[in-house]
KOLGU-4560 file (N, C-alpha, C; in nm, 3 decimals, padded with zeros to 5 digits):
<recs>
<n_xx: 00.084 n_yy: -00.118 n_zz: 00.000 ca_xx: 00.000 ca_yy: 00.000 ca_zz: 00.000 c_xx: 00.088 c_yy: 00.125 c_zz: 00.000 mol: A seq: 1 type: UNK>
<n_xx: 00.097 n_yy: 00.240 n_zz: -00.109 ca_xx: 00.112 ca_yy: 00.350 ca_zz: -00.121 c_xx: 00.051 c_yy: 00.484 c_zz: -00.073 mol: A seq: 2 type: UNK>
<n_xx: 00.094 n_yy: 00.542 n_zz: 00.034 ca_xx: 00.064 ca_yy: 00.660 ca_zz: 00.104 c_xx: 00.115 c_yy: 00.779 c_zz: 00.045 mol: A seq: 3 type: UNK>
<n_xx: 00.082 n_yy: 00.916 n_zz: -00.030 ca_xx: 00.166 ca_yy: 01.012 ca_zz: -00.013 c_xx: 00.092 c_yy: 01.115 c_zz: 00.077 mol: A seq: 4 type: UNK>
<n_xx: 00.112 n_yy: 01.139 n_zz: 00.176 ca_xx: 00.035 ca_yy: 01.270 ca_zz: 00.233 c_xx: 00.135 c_yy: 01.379 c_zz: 00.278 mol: A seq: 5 type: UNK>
<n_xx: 00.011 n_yy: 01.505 n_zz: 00.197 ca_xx: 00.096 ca_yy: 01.634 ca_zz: 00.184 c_xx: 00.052 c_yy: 01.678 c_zz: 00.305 mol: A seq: 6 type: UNK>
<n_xx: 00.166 n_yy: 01.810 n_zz: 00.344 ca_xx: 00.117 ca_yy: 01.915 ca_zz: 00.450 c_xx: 00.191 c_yy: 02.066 c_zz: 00.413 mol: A seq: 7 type: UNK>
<n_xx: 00.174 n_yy: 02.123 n_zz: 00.479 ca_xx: 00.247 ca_yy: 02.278 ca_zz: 00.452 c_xx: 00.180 c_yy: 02.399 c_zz: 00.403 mol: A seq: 8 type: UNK>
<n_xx: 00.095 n_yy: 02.374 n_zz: 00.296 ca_xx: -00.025 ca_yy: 02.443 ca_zz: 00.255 c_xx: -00.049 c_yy: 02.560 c_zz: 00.331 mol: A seq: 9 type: UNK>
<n_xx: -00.104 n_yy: 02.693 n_zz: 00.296 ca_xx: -00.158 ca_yy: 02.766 ca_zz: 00.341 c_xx: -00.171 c_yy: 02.887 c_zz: 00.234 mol: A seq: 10 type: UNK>
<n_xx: -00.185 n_yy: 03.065 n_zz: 00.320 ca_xx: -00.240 ca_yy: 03.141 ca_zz: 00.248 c_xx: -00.086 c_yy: 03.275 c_zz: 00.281 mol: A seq: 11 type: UNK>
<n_xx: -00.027 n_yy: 03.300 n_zz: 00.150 ca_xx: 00.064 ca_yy: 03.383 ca_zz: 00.185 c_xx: 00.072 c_yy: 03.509 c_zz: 00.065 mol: A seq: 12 type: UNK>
<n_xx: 00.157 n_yy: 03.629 n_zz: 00.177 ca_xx: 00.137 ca_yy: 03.717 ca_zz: 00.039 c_xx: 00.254 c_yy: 03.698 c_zz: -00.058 mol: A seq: 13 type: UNK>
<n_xx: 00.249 n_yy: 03.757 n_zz: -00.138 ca_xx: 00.330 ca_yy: 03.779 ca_zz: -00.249 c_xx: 00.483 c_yy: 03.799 c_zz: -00.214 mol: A seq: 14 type: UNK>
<n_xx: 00.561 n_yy: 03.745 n_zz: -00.294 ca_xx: 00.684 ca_yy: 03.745 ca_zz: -00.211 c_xx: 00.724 c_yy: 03.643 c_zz: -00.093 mol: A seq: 15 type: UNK>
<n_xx: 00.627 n_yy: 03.635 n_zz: -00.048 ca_xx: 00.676 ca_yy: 03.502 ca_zz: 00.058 c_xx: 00.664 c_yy: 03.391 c_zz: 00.014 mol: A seq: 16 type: UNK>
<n_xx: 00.721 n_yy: 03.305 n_zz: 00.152 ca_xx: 00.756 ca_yy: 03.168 ca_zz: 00.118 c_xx: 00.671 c_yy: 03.073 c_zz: 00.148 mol: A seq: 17 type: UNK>
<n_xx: 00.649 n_yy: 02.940 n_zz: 00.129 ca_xx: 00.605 ca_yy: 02.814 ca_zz: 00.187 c_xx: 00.715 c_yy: 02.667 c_zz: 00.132 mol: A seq: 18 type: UNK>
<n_xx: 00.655 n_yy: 02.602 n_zz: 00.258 ca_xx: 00.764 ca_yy: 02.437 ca_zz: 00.258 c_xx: 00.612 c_yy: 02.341 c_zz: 00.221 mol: A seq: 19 type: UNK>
<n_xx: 00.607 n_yy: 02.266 n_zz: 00.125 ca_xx: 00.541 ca_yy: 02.164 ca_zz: 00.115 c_xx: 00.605 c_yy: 02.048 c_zz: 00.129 mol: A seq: 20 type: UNK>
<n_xx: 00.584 n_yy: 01.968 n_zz: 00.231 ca_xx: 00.595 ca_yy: 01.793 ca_zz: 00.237 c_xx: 00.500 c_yy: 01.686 c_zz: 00.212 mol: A seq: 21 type: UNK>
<n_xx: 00.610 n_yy: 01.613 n_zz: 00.156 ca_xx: 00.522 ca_yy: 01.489 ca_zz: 00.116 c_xx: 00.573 c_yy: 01.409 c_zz: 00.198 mol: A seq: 22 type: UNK>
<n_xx: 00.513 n_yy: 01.314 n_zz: 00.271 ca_xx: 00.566 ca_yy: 01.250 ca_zz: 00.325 c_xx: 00.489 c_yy: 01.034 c_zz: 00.264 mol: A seq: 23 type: UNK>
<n_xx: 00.577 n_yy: 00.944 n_zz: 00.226 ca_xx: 00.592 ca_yy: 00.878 ca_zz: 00.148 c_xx: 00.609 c_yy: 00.747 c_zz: 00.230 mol: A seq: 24 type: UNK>
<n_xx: 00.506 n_yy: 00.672 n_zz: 00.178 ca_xx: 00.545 ca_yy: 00.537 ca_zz: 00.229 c_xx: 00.525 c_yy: 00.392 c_zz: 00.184 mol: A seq: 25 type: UNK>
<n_xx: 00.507 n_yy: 00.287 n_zz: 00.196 ca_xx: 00.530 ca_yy: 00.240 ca_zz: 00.107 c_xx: 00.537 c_yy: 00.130 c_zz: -00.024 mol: A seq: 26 type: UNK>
<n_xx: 00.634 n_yy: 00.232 n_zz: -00.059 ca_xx: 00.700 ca_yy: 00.250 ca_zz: -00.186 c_xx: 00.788 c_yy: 00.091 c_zz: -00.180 mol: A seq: 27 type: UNK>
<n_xx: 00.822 n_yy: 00.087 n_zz: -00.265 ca_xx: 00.941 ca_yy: -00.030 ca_zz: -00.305 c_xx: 01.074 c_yy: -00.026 c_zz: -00.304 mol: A seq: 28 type: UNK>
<n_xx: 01.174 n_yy: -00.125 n_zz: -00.216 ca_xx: 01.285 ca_yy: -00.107 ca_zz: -00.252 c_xx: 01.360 c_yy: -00.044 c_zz: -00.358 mol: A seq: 29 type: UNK>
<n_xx: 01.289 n_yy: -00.107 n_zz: -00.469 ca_xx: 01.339 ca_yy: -00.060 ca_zz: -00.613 c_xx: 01.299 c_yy: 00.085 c_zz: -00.641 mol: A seq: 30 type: UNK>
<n_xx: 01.181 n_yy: 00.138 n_zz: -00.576 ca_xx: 01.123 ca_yy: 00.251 ca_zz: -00.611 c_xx: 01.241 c_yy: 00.377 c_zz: -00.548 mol: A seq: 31 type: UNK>
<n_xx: 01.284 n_yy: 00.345 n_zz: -00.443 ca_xx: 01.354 ca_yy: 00.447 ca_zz: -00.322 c_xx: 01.496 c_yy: 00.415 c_zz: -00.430 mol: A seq: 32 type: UNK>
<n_xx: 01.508 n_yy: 00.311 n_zz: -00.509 ca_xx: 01.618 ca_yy: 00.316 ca_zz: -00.525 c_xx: 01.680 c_yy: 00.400 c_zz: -00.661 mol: A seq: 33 type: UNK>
<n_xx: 01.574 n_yy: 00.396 n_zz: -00.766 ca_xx: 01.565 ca_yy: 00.428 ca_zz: -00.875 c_xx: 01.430 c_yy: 00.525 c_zz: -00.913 mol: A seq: 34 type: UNK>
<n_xx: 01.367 n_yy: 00.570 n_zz: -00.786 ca_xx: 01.195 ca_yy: 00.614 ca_zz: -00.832 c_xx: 01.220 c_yy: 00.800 c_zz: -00.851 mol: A seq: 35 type: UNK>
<n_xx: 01.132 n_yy: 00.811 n_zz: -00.892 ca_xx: 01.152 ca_yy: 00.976 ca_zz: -00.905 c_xx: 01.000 c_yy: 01.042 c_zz: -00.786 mol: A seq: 36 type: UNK>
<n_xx: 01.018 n_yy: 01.148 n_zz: -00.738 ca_xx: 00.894 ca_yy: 01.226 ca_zz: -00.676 c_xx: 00.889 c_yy: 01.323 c_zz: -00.742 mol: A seq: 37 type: UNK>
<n_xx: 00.758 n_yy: 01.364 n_zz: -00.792 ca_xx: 00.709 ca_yy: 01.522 ca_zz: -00.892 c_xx: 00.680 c_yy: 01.595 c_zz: -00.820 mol: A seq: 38 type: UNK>
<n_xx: 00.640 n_yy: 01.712 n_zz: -00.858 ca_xx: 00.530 ca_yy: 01.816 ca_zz: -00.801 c_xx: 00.458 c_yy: 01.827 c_zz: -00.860 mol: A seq: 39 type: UNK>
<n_xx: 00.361 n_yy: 01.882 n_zz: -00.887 ca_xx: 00.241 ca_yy: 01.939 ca_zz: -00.967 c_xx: 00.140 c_yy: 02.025 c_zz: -00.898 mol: A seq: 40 type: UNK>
<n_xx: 00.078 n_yy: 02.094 n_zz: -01.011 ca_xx: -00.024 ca_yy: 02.173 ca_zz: -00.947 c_xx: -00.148 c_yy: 02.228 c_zz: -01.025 mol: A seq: 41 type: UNK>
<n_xx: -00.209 n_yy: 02.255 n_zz: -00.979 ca_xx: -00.367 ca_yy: 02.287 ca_zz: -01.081 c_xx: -00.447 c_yy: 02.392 c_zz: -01.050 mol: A seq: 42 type: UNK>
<n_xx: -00.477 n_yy: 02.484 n_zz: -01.097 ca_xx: -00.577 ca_yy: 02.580 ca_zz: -01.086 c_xx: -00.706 c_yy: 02.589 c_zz: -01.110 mol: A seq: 43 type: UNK>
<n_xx: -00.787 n_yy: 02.663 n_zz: -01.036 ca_xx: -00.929 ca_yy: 02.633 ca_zz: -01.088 c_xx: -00.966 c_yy: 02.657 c_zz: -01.264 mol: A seq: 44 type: UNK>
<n_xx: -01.017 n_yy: 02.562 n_zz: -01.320 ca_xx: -01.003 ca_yy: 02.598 ca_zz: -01.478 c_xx: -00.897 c_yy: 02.578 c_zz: -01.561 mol: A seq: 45 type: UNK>
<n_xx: -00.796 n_yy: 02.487 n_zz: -01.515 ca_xx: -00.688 ca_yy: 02.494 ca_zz: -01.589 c_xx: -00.643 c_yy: 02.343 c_zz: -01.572 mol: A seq: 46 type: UNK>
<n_xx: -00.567 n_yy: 02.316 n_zz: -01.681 ca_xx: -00.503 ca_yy: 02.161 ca_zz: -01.647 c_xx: -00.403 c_yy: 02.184 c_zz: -01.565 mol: A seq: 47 type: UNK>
<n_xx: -00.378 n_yy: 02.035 n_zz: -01.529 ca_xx: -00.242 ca_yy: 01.985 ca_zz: -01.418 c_xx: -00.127 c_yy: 02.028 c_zz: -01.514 mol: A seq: 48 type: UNK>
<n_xx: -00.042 n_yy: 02.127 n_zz: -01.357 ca_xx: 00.083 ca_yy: 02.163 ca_zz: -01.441 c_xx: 00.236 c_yy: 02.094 c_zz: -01.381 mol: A seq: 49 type: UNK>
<n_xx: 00.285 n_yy: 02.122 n_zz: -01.464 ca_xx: 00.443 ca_yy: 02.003 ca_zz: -01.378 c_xx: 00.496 c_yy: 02.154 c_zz: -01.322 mol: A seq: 50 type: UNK>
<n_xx: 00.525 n_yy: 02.092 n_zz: -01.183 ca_xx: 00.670 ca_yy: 02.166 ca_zz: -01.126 c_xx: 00.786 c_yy: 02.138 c_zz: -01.124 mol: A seq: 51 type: UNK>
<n_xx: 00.815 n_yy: 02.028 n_zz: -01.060 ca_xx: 00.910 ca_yy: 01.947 ca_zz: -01.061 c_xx: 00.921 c_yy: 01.835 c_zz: -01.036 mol: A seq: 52 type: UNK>
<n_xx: 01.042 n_yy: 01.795 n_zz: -01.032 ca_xx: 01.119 ca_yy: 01.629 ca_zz: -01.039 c_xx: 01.162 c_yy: 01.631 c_zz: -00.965 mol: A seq: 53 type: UNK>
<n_xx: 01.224 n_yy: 01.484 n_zz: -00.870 ca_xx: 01.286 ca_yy: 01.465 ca_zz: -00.787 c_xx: 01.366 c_yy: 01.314 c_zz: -00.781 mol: A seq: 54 type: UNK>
<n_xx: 01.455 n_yy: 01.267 n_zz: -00.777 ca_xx: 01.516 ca_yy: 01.123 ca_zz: -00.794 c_xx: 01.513 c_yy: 01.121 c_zz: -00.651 mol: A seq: 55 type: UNK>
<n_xx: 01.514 n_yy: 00.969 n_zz: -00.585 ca_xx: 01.540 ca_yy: 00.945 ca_zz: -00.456 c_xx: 01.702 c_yy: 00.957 c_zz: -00.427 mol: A seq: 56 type: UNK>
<n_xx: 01.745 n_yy: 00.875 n_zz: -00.515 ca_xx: 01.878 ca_yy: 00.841 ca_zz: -00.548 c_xx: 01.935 c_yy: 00.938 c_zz: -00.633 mol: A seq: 57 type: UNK>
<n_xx: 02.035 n_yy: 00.986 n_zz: -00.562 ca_xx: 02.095 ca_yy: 01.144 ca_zz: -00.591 c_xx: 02.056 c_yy: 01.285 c_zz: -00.624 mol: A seq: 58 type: UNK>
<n_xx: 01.917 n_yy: 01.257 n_zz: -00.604 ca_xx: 01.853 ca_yy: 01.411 ca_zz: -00.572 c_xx: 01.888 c_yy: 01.510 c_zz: -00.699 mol: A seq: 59 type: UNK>
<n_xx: 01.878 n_yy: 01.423 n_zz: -00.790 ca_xx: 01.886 ca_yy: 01.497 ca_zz: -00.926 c_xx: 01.748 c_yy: 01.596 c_zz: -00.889 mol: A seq: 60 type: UNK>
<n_xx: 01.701 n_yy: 01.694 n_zz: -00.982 ca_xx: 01.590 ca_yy: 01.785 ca_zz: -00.971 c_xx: 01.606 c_yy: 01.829 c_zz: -01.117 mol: A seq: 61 type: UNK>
<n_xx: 01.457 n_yy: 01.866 n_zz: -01.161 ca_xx: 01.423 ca_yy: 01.915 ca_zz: -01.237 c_xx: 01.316 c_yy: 02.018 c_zz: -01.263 mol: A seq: 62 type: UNK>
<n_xx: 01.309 n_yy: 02.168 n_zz: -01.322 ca_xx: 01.191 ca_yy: 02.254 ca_zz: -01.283 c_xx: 01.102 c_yy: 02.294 c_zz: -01.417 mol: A seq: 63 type: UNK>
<n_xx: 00.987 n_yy: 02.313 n_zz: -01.376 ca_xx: 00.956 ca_yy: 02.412 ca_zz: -01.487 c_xx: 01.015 c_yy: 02.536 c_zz: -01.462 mol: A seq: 64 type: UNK>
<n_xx: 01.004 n_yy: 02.626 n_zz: -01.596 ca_xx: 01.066 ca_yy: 02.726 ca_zz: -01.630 c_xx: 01.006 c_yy: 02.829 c_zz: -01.575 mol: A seq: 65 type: UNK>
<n_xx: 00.888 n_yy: 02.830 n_zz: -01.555 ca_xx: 00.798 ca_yy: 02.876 ca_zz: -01.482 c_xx: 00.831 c_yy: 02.942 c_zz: -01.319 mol: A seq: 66 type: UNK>
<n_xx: 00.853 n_yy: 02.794 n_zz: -01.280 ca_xx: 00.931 ca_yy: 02.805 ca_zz: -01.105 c_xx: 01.100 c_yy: 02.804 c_zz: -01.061 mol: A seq: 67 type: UNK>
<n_xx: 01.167 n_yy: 02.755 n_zz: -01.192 ca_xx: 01.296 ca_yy: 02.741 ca_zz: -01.210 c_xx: 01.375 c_yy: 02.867 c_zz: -01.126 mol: A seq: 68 type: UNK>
<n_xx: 01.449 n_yy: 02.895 n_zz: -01.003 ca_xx: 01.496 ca_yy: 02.991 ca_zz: -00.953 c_xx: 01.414 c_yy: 03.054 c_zz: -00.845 mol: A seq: 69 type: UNK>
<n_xx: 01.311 n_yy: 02.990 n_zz: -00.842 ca_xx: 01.242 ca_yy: 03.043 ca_zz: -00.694 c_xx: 01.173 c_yy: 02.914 c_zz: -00.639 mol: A seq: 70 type: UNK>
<n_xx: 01.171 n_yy: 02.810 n_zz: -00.690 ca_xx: 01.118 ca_yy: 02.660 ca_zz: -00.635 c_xx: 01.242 c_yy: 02.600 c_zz: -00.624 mol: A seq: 71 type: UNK>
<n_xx: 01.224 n_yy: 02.530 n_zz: -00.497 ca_xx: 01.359 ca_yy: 02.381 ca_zz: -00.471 c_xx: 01.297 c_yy: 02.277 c_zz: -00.432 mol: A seq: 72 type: UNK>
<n_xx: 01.321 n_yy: 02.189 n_zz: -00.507 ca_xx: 01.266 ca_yy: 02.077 ca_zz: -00.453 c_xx: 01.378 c_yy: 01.970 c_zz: -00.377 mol: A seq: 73 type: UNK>
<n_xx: 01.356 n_yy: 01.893 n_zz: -00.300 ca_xx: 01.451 ca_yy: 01.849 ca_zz: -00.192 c_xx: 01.406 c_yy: 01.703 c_zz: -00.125 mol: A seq: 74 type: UNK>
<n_xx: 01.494 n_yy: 01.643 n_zz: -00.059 ca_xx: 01.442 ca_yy: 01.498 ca_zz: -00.012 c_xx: 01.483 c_yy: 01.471 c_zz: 00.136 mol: A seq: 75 type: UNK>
<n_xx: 01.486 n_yy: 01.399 n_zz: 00.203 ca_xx: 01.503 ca_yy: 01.321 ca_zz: 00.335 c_xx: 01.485 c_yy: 01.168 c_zz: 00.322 mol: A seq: 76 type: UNK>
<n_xx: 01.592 n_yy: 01.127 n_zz: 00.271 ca_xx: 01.568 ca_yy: 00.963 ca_zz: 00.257 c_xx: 01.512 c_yy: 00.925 c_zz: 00.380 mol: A seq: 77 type: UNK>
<n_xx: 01.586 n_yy: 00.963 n_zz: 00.499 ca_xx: 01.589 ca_yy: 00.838 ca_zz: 00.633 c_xx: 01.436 c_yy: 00.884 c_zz: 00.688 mol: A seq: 78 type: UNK>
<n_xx: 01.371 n_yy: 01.032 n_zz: 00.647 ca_xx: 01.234 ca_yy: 01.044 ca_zz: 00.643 c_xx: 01.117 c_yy: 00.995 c_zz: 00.566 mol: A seq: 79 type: UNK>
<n_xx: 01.163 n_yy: 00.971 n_zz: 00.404 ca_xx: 01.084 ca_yy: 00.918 ca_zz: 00.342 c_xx: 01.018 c_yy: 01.051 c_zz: 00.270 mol: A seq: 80 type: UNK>
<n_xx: 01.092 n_yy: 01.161 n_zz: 00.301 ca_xx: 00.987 ca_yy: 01.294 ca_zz: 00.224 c_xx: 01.065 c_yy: 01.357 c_zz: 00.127 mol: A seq: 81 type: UNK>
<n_xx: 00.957 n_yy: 01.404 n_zz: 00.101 ca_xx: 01.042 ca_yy: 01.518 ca_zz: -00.006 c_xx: 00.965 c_yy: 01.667 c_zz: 00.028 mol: A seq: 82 type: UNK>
<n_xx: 01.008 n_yy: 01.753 n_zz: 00.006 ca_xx: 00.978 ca_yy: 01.847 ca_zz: 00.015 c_xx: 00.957 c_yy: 01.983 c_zz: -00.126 mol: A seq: 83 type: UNK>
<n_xx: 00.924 n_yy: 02.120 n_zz: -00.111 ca_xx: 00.910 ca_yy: 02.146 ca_zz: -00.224 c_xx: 00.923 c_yy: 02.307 c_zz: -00.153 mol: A seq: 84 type: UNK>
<n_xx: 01.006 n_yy: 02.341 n_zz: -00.166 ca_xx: 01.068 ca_yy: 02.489 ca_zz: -00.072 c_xx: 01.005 c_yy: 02.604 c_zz: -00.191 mol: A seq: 85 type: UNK>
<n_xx: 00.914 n_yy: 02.664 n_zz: -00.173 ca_xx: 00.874 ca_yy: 02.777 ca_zz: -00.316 c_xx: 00.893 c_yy: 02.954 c_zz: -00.191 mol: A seq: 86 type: UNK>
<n_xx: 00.953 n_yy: 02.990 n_zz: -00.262 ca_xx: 01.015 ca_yy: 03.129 ca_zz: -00.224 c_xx: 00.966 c_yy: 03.227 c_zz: -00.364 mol: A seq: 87 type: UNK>
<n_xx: 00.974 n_yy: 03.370 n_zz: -00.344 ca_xx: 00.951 ca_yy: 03.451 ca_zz: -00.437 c_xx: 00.795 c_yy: 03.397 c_zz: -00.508 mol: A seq: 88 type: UNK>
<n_xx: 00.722 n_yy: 03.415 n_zz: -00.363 ca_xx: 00.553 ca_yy: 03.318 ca_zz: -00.444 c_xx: 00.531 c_yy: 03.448 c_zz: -00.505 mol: A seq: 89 type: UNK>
<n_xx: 00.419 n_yy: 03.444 n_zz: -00.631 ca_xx: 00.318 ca_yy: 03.487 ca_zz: -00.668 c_xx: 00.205 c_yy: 03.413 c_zz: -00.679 mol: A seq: 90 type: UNK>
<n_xx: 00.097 n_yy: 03.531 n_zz: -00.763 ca_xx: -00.010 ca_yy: 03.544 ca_zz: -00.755 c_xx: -00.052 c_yy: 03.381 c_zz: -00.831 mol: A seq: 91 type: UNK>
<n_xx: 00.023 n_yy: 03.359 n_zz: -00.960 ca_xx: 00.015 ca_yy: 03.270 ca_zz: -01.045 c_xx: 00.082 c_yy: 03.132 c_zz: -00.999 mol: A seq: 92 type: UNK>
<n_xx: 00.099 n_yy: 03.149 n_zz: -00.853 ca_xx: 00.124 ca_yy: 03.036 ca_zz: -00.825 c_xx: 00.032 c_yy: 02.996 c_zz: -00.746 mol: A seq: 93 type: UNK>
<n_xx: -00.094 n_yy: 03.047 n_zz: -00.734 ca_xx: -00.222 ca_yy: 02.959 ca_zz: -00.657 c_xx: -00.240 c_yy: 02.876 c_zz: -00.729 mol: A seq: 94 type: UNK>
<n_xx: -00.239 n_yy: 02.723 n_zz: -00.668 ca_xx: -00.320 ca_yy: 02.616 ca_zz: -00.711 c_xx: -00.312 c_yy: 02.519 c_zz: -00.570 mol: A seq: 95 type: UNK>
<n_xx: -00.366 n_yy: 02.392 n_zz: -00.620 ca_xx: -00.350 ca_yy: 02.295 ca_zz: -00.542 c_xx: -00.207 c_yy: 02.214 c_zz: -00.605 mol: A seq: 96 type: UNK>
<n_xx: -00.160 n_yy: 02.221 n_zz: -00.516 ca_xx: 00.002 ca_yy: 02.150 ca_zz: -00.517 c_xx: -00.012 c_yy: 01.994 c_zz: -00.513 mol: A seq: 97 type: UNK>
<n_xx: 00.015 n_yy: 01.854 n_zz: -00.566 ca_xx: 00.025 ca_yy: 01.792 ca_zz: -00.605 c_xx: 00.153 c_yy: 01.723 c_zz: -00.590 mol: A seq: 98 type: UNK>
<n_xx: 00.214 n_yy: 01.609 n_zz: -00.518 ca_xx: 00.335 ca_yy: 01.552 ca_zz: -00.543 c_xx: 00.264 c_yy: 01.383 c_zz: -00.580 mol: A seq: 99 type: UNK>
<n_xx: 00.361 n_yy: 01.340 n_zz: -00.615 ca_xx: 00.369 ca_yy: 01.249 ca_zz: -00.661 c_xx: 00.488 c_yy: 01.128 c_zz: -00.717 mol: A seq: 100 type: UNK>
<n_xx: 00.431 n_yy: 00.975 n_zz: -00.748 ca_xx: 00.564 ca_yy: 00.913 ca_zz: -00.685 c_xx: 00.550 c_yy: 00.851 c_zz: -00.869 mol: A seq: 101 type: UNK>
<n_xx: 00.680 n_yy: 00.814 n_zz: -00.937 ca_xx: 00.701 ca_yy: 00.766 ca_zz: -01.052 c_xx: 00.843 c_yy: 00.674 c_zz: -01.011 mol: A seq: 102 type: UNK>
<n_xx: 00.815 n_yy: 00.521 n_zz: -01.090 ca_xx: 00.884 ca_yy: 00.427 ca_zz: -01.073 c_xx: 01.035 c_yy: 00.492 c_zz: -01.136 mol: A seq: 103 type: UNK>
<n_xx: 01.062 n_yy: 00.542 n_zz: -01.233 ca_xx: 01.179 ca_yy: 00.584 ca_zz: -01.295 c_xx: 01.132 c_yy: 00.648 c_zz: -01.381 mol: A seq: 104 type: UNK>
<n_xx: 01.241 n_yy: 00.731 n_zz: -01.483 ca_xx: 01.208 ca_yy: 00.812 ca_zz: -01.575 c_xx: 01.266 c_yy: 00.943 c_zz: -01.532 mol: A seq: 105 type: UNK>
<n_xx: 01.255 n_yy: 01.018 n_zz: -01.466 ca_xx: 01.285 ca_yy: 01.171 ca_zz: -01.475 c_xx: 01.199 c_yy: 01.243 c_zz: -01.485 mol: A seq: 106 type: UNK>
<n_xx: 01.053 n_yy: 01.211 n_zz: -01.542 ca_xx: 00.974 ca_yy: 01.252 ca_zz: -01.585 c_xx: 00.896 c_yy: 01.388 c_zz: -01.526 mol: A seq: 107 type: UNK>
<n_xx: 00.843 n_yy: 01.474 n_zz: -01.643 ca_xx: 00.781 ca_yy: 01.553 ca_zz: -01.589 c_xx: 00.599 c_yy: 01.519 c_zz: -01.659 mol: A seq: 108 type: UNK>
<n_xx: 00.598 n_yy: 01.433 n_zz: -01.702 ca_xx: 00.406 ca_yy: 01.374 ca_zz: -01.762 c_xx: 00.372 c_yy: 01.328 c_zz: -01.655 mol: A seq: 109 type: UNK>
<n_xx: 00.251 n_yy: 01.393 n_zz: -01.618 ca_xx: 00.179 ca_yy: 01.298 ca_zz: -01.542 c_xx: 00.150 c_yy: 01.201 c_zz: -01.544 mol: A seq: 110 type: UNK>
<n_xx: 00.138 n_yy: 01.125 n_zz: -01.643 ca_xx: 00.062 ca_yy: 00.986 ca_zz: -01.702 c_xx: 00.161 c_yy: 00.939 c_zz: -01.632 mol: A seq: 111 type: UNK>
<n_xx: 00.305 n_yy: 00.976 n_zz: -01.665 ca_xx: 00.405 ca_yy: 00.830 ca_zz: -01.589 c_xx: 00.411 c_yy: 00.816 c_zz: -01.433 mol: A seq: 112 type: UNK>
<n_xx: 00.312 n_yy: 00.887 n_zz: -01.368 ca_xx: 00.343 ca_yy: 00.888 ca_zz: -01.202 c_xx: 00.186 c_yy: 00.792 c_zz: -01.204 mol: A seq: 113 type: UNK>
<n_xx: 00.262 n_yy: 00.708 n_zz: -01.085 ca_xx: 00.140 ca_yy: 00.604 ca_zz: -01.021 c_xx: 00.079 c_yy: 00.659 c_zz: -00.922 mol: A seq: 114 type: UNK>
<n_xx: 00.136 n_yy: 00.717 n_zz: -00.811 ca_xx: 00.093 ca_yy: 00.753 ca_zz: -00.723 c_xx: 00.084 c_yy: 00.887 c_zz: -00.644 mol: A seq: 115 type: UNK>
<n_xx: -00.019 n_yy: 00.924 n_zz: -00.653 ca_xx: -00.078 ca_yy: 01.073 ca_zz: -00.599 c_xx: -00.100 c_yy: 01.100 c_zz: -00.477 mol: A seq: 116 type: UNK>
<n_xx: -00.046 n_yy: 01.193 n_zz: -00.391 ca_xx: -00.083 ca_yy: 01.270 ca_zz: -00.288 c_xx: -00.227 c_yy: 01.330 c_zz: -00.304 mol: A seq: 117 type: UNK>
<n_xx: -00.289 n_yy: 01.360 n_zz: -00.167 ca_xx: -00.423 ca_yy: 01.456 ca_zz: -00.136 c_xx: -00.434 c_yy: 01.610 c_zz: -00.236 mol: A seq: 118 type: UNK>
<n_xx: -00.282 n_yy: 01.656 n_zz: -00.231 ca_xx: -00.307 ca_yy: 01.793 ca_zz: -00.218 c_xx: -00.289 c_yy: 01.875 c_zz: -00.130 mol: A seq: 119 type: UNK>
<n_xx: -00.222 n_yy: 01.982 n_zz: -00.178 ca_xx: -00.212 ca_yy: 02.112 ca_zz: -00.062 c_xx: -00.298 c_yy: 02.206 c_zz: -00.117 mol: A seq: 120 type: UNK>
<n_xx: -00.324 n_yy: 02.332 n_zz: -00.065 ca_xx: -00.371 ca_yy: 02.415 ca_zz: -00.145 c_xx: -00.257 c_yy: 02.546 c_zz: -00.099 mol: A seq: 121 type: UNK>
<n_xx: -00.210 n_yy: 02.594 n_zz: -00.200 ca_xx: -00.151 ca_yy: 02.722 ca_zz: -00.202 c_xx: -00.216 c_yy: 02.843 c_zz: -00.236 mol: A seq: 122 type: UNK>
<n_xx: -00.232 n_yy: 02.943 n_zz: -00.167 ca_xx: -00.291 ca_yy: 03.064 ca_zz: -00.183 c_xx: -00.203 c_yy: 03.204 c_zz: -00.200 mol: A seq: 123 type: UNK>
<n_xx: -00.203 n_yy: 03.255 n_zz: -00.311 ca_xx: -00.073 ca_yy: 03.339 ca_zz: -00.323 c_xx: -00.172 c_yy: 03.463 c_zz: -00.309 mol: A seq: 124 type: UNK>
<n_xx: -00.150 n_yy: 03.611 n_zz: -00.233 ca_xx: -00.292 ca_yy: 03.684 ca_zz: -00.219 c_xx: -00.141 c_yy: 03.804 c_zz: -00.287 mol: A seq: 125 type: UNK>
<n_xx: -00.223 n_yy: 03.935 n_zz: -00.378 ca_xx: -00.116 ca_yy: 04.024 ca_zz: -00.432 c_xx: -00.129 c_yy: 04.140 c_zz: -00.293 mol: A seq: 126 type: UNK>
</recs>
């Protein structure tokens, strides 16, 4: 059985920061060993958008261009989380935040992630 449950969520102004965790469980040997964790996020009216990537195994990262330089995404093996550090928020970054777990790949498609978190909701106010 696969768990991801998010926390961190809330309502901030512009310019500030928030920490989203996922916290992850489990997963498969093989998954922790070779698996990737995403981000994602969605707005009312809009499709699911990629944020980022995450490898368990060496903490490679990957961003959209979008969040590239003000999002970090980050891990805690011996926790099982990952995290998703967004600094320099705006307005266009309200959505519901989204992580998620993919066997390998790198990927930023949703289709290739199996397993979905609840959701945070981020509120960026100008």
């Amino acid at each position: 059985q696969v768990q991801l449950v998010e926390s961190g969520g809330g309502l901030v102004q512009a310019g500030g920061s928030l920490r989203l965790s996922c916290a992850a469980s489990g997963l498969t040997f093989r998954s922790y060993a070779m698996g990737y964790m995403g981000w994602f996020r969605q707005a009312p009216g809009k499709e699911r958008e990629f944020v980022a990537t995450i490898s368990w195994s060496g903490g490679n990262t990957y961003y959209a261009h979008s969040v590239k330089g003000r999002f970090t995404a980050s891990r805690d093996n011996a926790k099982k989380t990952v995290y998703l550090q967004m600094n320099s928020l705006k307005p266009e970054d309200t959505a519901i935040y989204y992580c998620a777990a993919a066997p390998s790949g790198f990927t930023a498609i949703g289709a290739e992630y199996e397993y979905w978190g609840q959701g945070a909701q981020v509120t960026v106010s100008s």
